[in-house]
Kinemage of the C-alpha trace (Angstrom):
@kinemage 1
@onewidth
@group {chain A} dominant
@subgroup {mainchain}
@vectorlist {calphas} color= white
{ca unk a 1} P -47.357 40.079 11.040
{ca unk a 2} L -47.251 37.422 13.265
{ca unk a 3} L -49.516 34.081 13.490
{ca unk a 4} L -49.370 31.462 16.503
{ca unk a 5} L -50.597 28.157 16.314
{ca unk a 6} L -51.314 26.442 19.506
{ca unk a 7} L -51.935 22.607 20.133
{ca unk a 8} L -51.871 20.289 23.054
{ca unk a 9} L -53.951 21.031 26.212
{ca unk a 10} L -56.989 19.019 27.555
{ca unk a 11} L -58.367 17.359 31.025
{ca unk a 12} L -56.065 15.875 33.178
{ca unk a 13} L -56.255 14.763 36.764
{ca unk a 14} L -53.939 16.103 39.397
{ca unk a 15} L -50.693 15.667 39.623
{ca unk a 16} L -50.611 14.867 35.757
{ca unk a 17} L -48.838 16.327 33.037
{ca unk a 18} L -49.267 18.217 29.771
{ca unk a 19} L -47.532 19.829 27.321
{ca unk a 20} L -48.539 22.778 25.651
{ca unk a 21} L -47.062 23.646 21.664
{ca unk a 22} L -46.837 27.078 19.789
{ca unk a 23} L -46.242 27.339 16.105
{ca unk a 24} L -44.698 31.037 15.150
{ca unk a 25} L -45.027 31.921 11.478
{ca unk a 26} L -44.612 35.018 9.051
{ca unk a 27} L -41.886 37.705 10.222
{ca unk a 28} L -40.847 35.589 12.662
{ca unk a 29} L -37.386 37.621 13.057
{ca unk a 30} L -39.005 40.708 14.637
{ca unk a 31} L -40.016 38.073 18.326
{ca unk a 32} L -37.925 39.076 20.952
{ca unk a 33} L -39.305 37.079 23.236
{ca unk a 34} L -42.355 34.014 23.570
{ca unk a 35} L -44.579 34.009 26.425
{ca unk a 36} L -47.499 31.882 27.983
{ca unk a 37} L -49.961 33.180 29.869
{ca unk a 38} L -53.405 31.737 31.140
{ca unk a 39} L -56.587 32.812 32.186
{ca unk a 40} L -58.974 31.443 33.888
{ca unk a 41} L -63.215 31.928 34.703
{ca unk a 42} L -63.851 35.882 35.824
{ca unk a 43} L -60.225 36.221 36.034
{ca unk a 44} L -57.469 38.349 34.650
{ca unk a 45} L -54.510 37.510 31.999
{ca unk a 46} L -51.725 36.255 34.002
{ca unk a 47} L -47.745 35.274 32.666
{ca unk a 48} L -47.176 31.976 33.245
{ca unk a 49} L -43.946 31.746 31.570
{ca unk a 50} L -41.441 33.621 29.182
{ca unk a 51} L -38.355 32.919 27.110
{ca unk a 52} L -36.691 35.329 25.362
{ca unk a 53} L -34.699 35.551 21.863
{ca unk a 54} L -31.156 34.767 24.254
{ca unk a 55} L -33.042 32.111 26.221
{ca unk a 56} L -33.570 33.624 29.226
{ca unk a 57} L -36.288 32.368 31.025
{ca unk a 58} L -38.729 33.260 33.704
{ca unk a 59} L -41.860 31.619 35.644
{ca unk a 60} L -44.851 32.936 37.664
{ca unk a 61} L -43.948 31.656 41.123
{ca unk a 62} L -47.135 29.603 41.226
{ca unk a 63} L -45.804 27.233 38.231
{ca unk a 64} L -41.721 27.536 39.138
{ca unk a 65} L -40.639 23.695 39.161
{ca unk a 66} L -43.367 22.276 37.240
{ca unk a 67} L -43.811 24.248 34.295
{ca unk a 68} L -40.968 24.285 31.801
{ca unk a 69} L -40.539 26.637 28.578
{ca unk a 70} L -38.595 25.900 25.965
{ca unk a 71} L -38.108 26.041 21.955
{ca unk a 72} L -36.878 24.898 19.478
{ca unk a 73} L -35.972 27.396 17.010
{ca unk a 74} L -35.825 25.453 13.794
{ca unk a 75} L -39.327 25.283 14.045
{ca unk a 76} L -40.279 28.335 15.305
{ca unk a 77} L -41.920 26.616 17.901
{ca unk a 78} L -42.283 27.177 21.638
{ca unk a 79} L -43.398 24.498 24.094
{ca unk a 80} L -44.277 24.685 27.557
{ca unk a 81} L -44.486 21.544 29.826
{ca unk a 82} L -46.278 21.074 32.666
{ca unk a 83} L -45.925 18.438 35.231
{ca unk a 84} L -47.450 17.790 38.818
{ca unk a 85} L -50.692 19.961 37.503
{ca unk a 86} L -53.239 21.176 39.723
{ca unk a 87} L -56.759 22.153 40.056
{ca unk a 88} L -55.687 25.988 40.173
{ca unk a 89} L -53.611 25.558 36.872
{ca unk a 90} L -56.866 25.218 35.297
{ca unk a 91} L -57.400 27.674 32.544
{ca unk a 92} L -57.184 28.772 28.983
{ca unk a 93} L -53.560 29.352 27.707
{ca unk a 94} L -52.670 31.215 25.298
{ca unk a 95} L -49.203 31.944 23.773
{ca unk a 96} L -47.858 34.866 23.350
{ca unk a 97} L -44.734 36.457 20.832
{ca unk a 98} L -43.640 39.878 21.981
{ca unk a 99} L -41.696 41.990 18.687
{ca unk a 100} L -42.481 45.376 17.579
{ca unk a 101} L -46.699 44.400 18.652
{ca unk a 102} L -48.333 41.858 20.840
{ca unk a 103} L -49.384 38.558 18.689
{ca unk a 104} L -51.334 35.998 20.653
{ca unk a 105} L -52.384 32.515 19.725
{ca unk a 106} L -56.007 30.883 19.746
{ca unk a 107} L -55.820 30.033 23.105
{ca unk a 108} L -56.240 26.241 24.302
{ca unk a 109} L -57.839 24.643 27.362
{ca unk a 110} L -56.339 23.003 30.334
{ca unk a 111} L -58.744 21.516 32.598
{ca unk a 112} L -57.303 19.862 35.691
{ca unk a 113} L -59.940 17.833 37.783
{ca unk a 114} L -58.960 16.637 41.132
């Protein structure tokens, strides 16, 4: 098993930034890869963002060159920054660790006014 801790998220005004954090504890060895993906009102899941266990990484075109993944693996922890925000980024994000099953976080809000 799995668990994901999320923090950070929150209102922001356009063109703002925030940065999103995701704790990974337990059998931590089995995640090949750590995702984020968001979803917002009547609206599907969507990938936002994915890094895998080599580091490759890989962004919805809607957030390519504002959002950033990243992690630092001492700490099991997965971060996802995002700059120049808009009012269509708003949503609930949720992190996501990809191993032998699906594990997803608590999910956070990101409200963007404009």
């Amino acid at each position: 098993q799995v668990q994901l801790v999320q923090s950070g998220g929150g209102l922001v005004q356009a063109g703002g930034s925030l940065r999103l954090s995701c704790t990974a504890s337990g059998v931590t060895f089995s995640i090949n890869a750590m995702a984020w993906y968001r979803q917002a009102p009547g609206k599907q899941r969507d990938l936002v963002a994915i890094i895998t266990r080599r580091g490759t990484t890989n962004y919805a075109d809607s957030v390519k060159g504002r959002f950033t993944i990243s992690r630092d693996s001492s700490k099991n922890t997965v971060y996802l920054q995002m700059n120049n925000l808009k009012p269509e980024d708003t949503a609930v994000y949720y992190c996501n660790a990809e191993g032998s099953t699906s594990f997803w976080g608590q999910g956070t809000q990101v409200t963007v006014s404009s």
